[in-house]
Each structure stands twice: as C-alpha cells, then as structure tokens.
N, C-alpha and C positions, 0 to 999 in steps of 0.2 A: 436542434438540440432541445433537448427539454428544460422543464421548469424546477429539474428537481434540487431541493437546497440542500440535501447531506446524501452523497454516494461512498461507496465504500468500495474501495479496489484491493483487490488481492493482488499478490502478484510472487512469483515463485521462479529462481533462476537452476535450472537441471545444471548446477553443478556439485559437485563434494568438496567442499571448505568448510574444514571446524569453523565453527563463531567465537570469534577474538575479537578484540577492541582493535585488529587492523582491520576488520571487515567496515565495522561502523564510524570511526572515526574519520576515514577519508569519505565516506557517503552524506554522513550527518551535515558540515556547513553547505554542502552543494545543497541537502534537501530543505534547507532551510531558505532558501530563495526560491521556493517553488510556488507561484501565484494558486492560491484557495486551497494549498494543503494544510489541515488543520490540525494532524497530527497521525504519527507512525507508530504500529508495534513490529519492531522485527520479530521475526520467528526463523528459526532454525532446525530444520527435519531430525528427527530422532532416527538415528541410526544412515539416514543417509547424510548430512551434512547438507541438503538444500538450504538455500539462503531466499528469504522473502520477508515478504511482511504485509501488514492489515493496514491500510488509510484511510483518513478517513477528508473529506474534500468539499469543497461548497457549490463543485456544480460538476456537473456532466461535463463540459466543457474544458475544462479546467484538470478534470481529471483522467480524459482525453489526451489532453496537449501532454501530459506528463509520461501516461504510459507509450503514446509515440513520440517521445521524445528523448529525454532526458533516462525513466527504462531502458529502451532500447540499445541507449547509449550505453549504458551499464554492462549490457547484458554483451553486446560484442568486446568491452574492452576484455570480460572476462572469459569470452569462447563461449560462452553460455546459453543452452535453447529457455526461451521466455514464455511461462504462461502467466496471464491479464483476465480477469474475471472481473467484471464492475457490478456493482448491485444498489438498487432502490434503496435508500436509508428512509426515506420517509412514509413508503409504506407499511414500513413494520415497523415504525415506532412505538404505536401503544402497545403490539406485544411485545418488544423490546425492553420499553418499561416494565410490563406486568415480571419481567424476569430480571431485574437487578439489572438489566444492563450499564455501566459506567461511559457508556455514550449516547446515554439516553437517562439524565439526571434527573429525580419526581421534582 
C-alpha cells in the first residue's frame, strides 16, 4: 500500500432510484463507522437516477477495505453493478488549492 494521506474514491451504483432521504438515511449511520472516512458527498445522476458519491479517506488502505467491503455490500443488497475509481489526493493538492477547492483549505 502506499503512503498516501488523502485519497479520494468515487464510486457510482448502475441503478435508477430517485434520491430521497430513504436512500441516505439507512447508509449514513453504517458510514459513519467506517475506519479513515473523512467524509461524503452523495451525488445523484441527472436524468438517470444513479446513486454515488465522492470521499474522501486517510489512506489507501482504508479506502480499500471500504470499497471491497462494506460498497460491495451495498451494491448486492440493491441488485446493483459497481463502479470504484480511487485517486491521489496529495498530488494535486497545490492545484487543488490554486482552485478553491473546499478539501483543500489556504
């Protein structure tokens, strides 16, 4: 594993469910006991109803053990195919900054 301290995981469930607060309110206390998640934006596909979201995590590792884990679990209860995308948070920090970023505070 590497050394990296802020990764960022996408992750996106191919299925069609409007976004209600029954989508997040049974996901939200489970996400909250997930070791080095440092925080979540869901997101909701425009016109198809995909259900995902953006996190952000304090190690590779960590952010790993979630999307085969705890994802995937998600993702069969709802019949749903899974795509996982992890990315370097720290190498693009300074241009993150130079752009307002709000996970990347001056």
């Amino acid at each position: 594993m590497s050394n990296i301290t802020r990764i960022f995981l996408y992750a996106e469930f191919q299925v069609s469910v409007p976004f209600s607060d029954d989508v997040w309110r049974e996901a939200n206390p489970a996400m909250h006991t997930v070791p080095g998640l440092r925080n979540k934006t869901w997101l909701s596909g425009i016109k198809t109803h995909s259900v995902g979201g953006f996190y952000e995590f304090d190690s590779e590792h960590n952010a790993r053990a979630y999307a085969e884990g705890m994802l995937v679990q998600f993702a069969k209860a709802a019949g749903a195919s899974l795509s996982v995308k992890l990315f370097d948070g720290d190498v693009v920090a300074e241009a993150s900054k130079d752009m307002n970023s709000p996970y990347y505070p001056n």
